[in-house]
Every structure is written in structure tokens, then in C-alpha cells.
N, C-alpha and C positions, 0 to 999 in steps of 0.2 A: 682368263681365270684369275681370281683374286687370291693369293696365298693367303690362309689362315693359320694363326698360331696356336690352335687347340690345344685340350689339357689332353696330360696322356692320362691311364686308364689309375695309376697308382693316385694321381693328383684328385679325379674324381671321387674316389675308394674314400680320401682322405678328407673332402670338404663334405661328404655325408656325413660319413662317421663322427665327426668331431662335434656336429650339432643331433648327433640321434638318430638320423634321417627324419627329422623335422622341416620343416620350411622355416630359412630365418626370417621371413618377414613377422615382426610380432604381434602383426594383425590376422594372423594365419595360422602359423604352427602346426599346419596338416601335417599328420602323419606319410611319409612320400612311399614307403615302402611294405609290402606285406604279404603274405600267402595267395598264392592264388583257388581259386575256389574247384573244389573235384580234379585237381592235380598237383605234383609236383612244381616243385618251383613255387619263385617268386613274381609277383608282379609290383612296376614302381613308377613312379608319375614326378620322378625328381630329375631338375636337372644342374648340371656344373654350370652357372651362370658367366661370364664375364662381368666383371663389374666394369673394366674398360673394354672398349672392344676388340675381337679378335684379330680385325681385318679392316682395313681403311677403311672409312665410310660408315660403317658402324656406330652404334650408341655411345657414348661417352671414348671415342679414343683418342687413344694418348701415341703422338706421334713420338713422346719425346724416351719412350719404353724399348726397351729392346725384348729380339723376339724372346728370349728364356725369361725376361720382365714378364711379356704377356702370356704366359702358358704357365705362370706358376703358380704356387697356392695363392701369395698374396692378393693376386688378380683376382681373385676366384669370390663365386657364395651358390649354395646348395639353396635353389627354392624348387616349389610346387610349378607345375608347368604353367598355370595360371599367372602366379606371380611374375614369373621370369617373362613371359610374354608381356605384364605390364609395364614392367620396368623399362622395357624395351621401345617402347609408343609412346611416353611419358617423359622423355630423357630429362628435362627442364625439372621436374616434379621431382626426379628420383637418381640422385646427385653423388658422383662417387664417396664423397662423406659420408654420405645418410647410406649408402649399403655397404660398407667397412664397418659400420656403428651396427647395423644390421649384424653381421655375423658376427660381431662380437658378443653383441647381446645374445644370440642362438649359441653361442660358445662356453656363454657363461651361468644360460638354460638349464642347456645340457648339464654341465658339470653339478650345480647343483643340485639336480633331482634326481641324479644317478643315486638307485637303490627304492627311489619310492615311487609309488602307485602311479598311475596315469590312469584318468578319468576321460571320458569322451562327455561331452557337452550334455546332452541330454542327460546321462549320469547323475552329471554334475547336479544340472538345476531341480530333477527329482529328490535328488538328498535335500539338496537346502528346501524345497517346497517342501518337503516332510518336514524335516525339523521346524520351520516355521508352522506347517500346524498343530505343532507337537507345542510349542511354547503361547499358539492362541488357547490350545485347548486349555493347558493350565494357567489361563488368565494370566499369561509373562507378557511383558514387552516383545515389542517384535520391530523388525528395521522397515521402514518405510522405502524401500528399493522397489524395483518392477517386481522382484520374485514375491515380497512379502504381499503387495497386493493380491497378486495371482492367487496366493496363497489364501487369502481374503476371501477372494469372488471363490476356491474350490469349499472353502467354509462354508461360507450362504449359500453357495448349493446344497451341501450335507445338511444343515439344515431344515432349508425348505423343502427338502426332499421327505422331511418325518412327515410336513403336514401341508397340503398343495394348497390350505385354503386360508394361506398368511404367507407374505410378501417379507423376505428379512435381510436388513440391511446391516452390515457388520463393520464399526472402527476403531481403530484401536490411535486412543490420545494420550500422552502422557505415560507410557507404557497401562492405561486402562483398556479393558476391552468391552466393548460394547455393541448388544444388537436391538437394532428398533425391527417389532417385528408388525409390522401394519395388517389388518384383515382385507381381504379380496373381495368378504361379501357383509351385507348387514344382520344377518342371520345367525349368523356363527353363535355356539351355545359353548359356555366353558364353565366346572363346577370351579368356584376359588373359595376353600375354608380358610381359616384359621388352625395353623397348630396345635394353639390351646386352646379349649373351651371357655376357659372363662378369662381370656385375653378379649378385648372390643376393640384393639386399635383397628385391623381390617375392618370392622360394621363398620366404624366413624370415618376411614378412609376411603369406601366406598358408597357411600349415603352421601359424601362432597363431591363424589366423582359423579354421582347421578343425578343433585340436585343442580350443580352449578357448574360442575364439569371440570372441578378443581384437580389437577395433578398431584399424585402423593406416591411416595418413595416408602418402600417396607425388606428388612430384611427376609432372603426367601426362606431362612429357616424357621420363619414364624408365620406359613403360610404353602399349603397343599392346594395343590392343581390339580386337574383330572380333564380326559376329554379331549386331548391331545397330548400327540407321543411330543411334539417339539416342545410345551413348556412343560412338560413332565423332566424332561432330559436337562432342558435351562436350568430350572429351578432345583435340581438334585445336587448342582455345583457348588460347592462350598465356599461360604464369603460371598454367596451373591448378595445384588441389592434387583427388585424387582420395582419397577416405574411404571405407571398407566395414567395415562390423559384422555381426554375427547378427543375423538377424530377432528381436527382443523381444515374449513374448506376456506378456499381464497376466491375473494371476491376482487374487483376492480371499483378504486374507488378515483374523486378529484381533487386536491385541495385548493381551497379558495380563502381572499383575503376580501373581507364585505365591512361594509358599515352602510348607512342610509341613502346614501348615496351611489355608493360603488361599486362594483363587484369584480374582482379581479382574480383569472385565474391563473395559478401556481406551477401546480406540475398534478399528475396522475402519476397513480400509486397502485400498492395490492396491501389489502388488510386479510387477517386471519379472523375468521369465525368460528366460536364454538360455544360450550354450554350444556346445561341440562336441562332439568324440569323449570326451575325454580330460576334462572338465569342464564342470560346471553351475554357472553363478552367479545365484544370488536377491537382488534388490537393491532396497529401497525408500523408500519416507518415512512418518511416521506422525504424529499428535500436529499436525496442520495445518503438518508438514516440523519441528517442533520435534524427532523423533527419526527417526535413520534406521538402517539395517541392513543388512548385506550377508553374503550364506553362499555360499563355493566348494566344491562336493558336488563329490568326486573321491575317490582311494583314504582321505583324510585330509578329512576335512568341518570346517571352522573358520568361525565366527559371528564379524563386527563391528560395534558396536554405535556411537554417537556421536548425543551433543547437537549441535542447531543452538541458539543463541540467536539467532541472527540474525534466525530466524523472529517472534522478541520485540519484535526493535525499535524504538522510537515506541510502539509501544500501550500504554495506561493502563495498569497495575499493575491496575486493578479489576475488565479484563476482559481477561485471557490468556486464549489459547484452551484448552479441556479442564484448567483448573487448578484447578477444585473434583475431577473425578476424579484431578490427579496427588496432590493432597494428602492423600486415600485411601490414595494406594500410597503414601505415607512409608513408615508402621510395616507394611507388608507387606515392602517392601524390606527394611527396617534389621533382619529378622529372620530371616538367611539366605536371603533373597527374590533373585528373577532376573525378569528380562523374557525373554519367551518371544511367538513371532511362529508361529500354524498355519495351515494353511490344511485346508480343510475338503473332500477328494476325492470325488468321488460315487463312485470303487469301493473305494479305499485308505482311506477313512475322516481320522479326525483326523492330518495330519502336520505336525511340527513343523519349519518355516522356520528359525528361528534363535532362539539364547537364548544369554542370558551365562552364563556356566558360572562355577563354582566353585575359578578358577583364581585367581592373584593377578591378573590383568591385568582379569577380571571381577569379582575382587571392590573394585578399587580405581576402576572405572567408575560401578559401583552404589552406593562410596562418594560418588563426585562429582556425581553426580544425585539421592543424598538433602537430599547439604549444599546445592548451590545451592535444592532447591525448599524445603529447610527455613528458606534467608536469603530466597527471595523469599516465602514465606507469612508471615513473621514481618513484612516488608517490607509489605505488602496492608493487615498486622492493621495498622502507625504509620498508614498513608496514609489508611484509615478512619476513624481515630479522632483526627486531627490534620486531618481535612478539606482534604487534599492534592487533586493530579490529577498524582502522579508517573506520569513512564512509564518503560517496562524501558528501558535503557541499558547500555552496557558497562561494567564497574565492577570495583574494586580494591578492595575492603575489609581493611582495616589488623584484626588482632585487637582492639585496641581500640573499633575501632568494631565490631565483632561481639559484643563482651560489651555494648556499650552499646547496643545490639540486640535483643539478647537481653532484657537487664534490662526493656526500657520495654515490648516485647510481652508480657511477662511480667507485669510492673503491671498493661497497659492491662485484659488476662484476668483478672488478682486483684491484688488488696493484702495485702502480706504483713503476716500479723498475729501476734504473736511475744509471750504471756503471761508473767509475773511468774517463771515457775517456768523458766524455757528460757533466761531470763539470767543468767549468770554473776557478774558485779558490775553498778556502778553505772555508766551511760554517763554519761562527761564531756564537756563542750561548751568551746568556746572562744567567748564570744561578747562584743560589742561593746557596754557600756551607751550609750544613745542618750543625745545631750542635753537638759539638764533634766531626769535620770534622780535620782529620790527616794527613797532607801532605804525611806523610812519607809511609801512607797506602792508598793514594789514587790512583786511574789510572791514572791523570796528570801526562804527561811526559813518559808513558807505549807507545808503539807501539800495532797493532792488534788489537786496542778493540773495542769491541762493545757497541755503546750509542743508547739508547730507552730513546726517549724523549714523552711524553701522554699532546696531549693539549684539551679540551672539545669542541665538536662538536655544531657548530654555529648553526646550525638549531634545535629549538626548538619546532616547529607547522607544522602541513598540515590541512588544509582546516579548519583553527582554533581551531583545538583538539592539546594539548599536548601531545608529543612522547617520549619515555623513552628518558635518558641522554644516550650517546654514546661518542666514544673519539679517535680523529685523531694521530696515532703512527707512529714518525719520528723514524726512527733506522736506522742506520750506521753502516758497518759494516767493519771489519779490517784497524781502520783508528787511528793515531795519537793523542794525545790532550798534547795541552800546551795553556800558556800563561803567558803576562806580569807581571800579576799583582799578589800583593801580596796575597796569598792565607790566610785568616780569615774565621774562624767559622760566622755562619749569616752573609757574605757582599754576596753581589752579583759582579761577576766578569766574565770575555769575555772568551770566549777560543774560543781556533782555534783548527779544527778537519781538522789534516794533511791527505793530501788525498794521495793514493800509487796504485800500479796498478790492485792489489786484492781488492777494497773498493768498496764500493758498499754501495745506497741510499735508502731504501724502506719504502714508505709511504701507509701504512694502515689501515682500521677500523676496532675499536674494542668494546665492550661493558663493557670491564673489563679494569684496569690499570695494 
């Protein structure tokens, strides 16, 4: 039999008391003790835990304790029978520090809420779900926590509960509150006047709503509803604003990059449809929102097209989205090329959504969507080869910095190499004899040699980040050097690099001198 050093009965009495009969774990805080039901007496589910153990072999013991050490208070913590069984199986996990911190915290629970209320959980989250609908109701701000939601979805219930044959969605941005309320069927009949009789803004808001399907915003106190108890109820609320558009159905569309030649497909999309009598409008996004489109079908059908960069923003240069296939469509574009948007009808076949036409207004769009993805590709190629982590940004580039853009993605691709027979004269240099510079041991005047000249790389910035330094290498190769003048340590002086019919020109980039 293994002696245990138990608490006695006063020690127990006292690690309840001091935390409430709470459990100190303060993931818990069960209640351990209470009445029992149709009799006398108490019933209690706590127990006097050891935080070291009682008896050799046990969870966390401390040999080095004596036995009135192990049976005293400090030994001690009051959990729920649950708890105290985990602590027990988890020893590594639940460490005599972290249960000394444990009832201290239950110590200093207690102390503090000694005299006020105790709430039990469900209580709790009922009051706050009230008050949270109590401050939707009156159009307030509300916290965006689990309960506010909750609190949300019991909304759109009450709600859709006045009227089964509208669907209502309810959110609150900005501390604003808002419900989109959709209809279930196409039939639905609702009376909407006008406040005043001789007010026409509702006829003119409505006449756009049904000729073209145009959306329009009116305050509700300038406008009576009938015919339903749920916008009867909406619209009595004071400070509202009431919103009505065409029901929008989505379609699946392709986009594609074409000219006479070509035809190349992009990505697949969804555009929104809608309209009225008198007009249809196709509206969408593509390219992960990086392109969008919009077409008003009426006696006159006109396509508009527009970049977002926006969609760019923050992300690496190395991985835009769909930018190995926009750099495809370069030379598809820049060769009388258009974007074109079809969707594909199961009776009508292939129709065409929208495309940039051959107008100036499309062709100086198609102009602006080649040049940007031609600076950001050219962009992609420095940031690889300079082992950057630039990301897209909004940017202003100087033509200067476009030629020296140009120049270095064009190195990094090749080295231009420029033979004996393609130079017109001799390149002259202006260069600085270094000190201790010795005619007698210099290459002036040698035949065959080769000069590597390193000038620093003019382009400093992309998209407003700074880029490592880099350095353009002029090098000659089996060529001549003389000149006039008299050769001194520290002057700077010309030379002429005689050109022969083995020499040869190569300018290339480098990162190193």
C-alpha cells in the first residue's frame, strides 16, 4: 500500500471557499456546488485537487516536499471533477506553474465579484442577443461578433416572417443597416405611391426602373407602400432610404483576345443581366476583377471596356493573377486585335457580349492595356533577375525611366553584340589614368586587347520600391588603344580604340564590376 498525504477536511473547506466553489480552471468556472433537487442537502462535483502529487508515482510529484508540504493549502486547487481528471492524463500540458496561476486567478475571481450578480451562459447570450436587436431595430451600430450575427439571422427571420413571398437579407456596414429584400416569385403585386400628389420624383424613378431597369434610391418618407405587412413595417422607420433595381440573372460568359488571325482564349467569367422594356444591360468582371465590361443592348448596342489595377495591388510582381496568359495576348492585341466577351446559348448558339471595336475610343484602350502589361512584363523579367520581391503598386513612370526599362529587360534577354563591320569609326573613351599608372606597363599602344568598361545602371525604382544597384558592361574585344595626349597619373585623357577585323562590341548586364 502506497501512503498518501491527503488534505484534511478543514484544508478542503478552505480551497472551495476562497474561489466561490467555482472551478479554477478559467476555461470552466463551473459552478461545483448546489441544492439538491426534492431534498435536503447539498450536492457537489468539486474536488481538492493536488497540484503535486499525493503519493509517489503520481502527476507532477515532488519528492523533494515534505509530507505537511504535500497536504497543505499551498499544494492544493479546487476544480470540477472533469477538470481535475484532466490535469491528471495530461501532466506535460498542465504544469505546476500554470495550476498555482490557475488558482490564483480563481482567487482573485472570486474576490472581485463578491456582491454581484452571476449569470449562467445562456442568460448571458439572451441579454446580449436582445440588446443587439434592440440597437438593429433602431438603425445603431452593432458588433460584428458571433452573437451580433446570430442576432442578424433572428432579424431576417422576424422579418420574412411578416411576408413568405420575399427572401431578406440583412447587414449592417459602417454601423448602417441594411436589408435586401428579393421576391420568391414573379407575380408578386405591391401598391407604391407617392406621399405627395404633386411630387413626380417616384413616376420618374419608376418609368427608369421599367424602361431600362435603371436603380434609384428615394427617401421612405416620400413614398407609401401597401400590400405587404413587411415593407409597410420597413418603410414606417424613420430616416429610411428605400432602393429598387431589376432582378440580375447571371450568365456564363468566355473572354477572348482575337484579331484576323488569331483567336485566343483568356479565362471564363459570370456577367450580370438585366433591363427593361427599352434596354438590356450586360455587366461584368474578368481576369480575377482586373477587367471589366459593360454592353447597353437597345436600338444602338455600345460595349465598355476598363482595367482595374486595383485588383493588383500588394501582390508580388511574380504572381499576378492570369499574367502568363495576358502576355500571350500582347502581340494578338498590338495587331489589330480586340477583346471580345460571348456567351455560349443552348438555342442561339455563340453570342457576342461585348468587344472593343475598331473605333478610336477602342483602339486607344487596347493601346493602354498593351503598354501597361508590356511595362509590367518587362517589370516581372528586372525583378527575377535582380532577385527582388517587388509588388504591383500605383506608379508614374517618367519616359526616362521606360527607356531604362526597356534597355535592362532587353540585356537581361540578350547581350547586344555589335561586329567590326556594323561600326562606323573608332569609339572614343574618356577615361581616368589611376595612380601609379606606368606607361611603359600599360596596354596603350598594345594591339588585341580587351577593354571592359562597368557604368551604373540608371534605373533605380519599379512601381516606387527600390531595386538592387546593377551595372551596364561595355567590353571590346581585340581592338587597339592609343592616343594624343600625354599620359599622367590622375588626368583624365581620350583614347581611341582601333577597330580591326576580329573586334568585336558587347554590351551587357551585370550585378557585379
Amino acid at each position: 500500500m502506497k501512503s498518501r498525504d491527503d488534505f484534511s477536511k478543514a484544508t478542503k473547506k478552505e480551497l472551495a471557499e476562497r474561489v466561490g466553489h467555482l472551478c479554477s480552471n478559467p476555461e470552466c468556472r463551473v459552478l461545483t456546488k448546489g441544492a439538491k433537487t426534492d431534498s435536503n442537502g447539498t450536492v457537489g462535483i468539486g474536488v481538492a485537487a493536488h497540484i503535486t502529487a499525493a503519493a509517489i508515482g503520481g502527476p507532477r510529484y515532488d519528492a523533494s516536499l515534505t509530507k505537511q508540504q504535500r497536504k497543505s493549502f499551498d499544494n492544493g486547487i479546487w476544480l470540477c471533477q472533469s477538470c481535475a481528471r484532466i490535469i491528471d492524463v495530461d501532466v506535460a500540458k498542465y504544469s505546476v506553474s500554470l495550476l498555482k496561476s490557475w488558482r490564483a486567478q480563481a482567487e482573485e475571481f472570486s474576490n472581485t465579484n463578491i456582491g454581484k450578480k452571476i449569470y449562467d451562459e445562456h442568460t448571458v447570450k439572451k441579454e446580449i442577443i436582445k440588446s443587439t436587436i434592440e440597437h438593429i431595430s433602431g438603425w445603431s451600430g452593432s458588433s460584428s461578433s458571433d452573437l451580433a450575427i446570430k442576432a442578424i439571422q433572428i432579424k431576417e427571420a422576424e422579418l420574412s416572417s411578416l411576408d413568405s413571398r420575399f427572401n431578406v437579407t440583412t447587414n449592417i456596414i459602417d454601423g448602417k443597416v441594411s436589408s435586401l429584400i428579393e421576391p420568391k416569385y414573379h407575380d408578386i403585386e405591391l401598391k407604391i405611391a407617392a406621399a405627395d400628389k404633386n411630387d413626380d420624383t417616384l413616376y420618374s424613378c419608376l418609368l427608369g426602373l421599367e424602361e431600362e431597369g435603371r436603380e434609384f434610391s428615394i427617401d421612405t418618407s416620400k413614398i407609401n407602400i401597401s400590400g405587404s405587412p413587411l415593407f409597410e413595417q420597413m418603410i414606417a422607420r424613420p430616416g429610411g432610404v428605400f432602393q429598387a433595381g431589376a432582378v440580375k440573372q447571371k450568365i456564363q460568359c468566355e473572354l477572348y483576345a482575337t484579331n484576323n488571325d488569331e483567336n485566343l482564349f483568356l479565362a471564363s467569367c459570370r456577367a450580370h443581366i438585366y433591363g427593361g422594356t427599352k434596354k438590356t444591360i450586360i455587366e461584368g468582371l474578368a481576369l480575377n476583377s482586373f477587367l471589366s465590361f459593360s454592353t447597353e443592348m437597345s436600338d444602338i448596342s455600345k460595349s465598355t471596356f476598363s482595367i482595374r489595377t486595383s485588383s493588383w495591388l500588394g501582390k508580388k510582381l511574380s504572381k499576378l493573377p492570369f499574367f502568363p496568359k495576358l502576355i500571350k495576348a500582347i502581340d494578338i492585341l498590338s495587331k489589330s486585335g480586340k477583346l471580345k466577351v460571348v456567351h455560349d446559348h443552348p438555342e442561339l448558339g455563340e453570342i457576342i457580349i461585348a468587344q472593343t471595336n475598331l473605333s478610336d475610343k477602342g483602339e486607344v484602350f487596347i493601346g493602354q492595356v498593351v503598354s501597361l502589361l508590356k511595362y509590367v512584363h518587362k517589370a516581372r523579367i528586372v525583378n527575377n533577375y535582380l532577385n527582388s520581391d517587388l509588388t504591383y503598386q500605383y506608379f508614374n513612370a517618367s519616359e526616362e525611366e521606360v527607356k531604362a526599362l526597356d534597355e535592362l529587360s532587353d540585356l537581361i534577354g540578350s547581350p547586344v553584340i555589335i561586329t567590326a563591320d556594323q561600326i562606323e569609326s573608332n569609339p572614343k573613351l574618356k577615361v581616368l589614368l589611376c595612380e601609379g599608372f606606368c606607361e611603359d606597363e600599360s596596354f596603350i599602344g598594345t594591339p588585341n586587347t580587351c577593354i571592359r568598361i562597368y557604368g551604373p545602371g540608371s534605373l533605380k525604382q519599379l512601381f516606387n520600391q527600390a531595386i538592387p544597384e546593377y551595372f551596364i558592361r561595355h567590353q571590346y574585344n581585340n581592338v587597339g588603344v592609343a592616343t594624343n595626349e600625354e599620359l599622367i597619373e590622375n588626368t583624365e585623357v581620350e583614347l581611341e580604340l582601333q577597330m580591326s577585323d576580329s573586334s568585336q562590341y558587347i554590351k551587357s548586364v551585370t550585378q557585379y564590376k
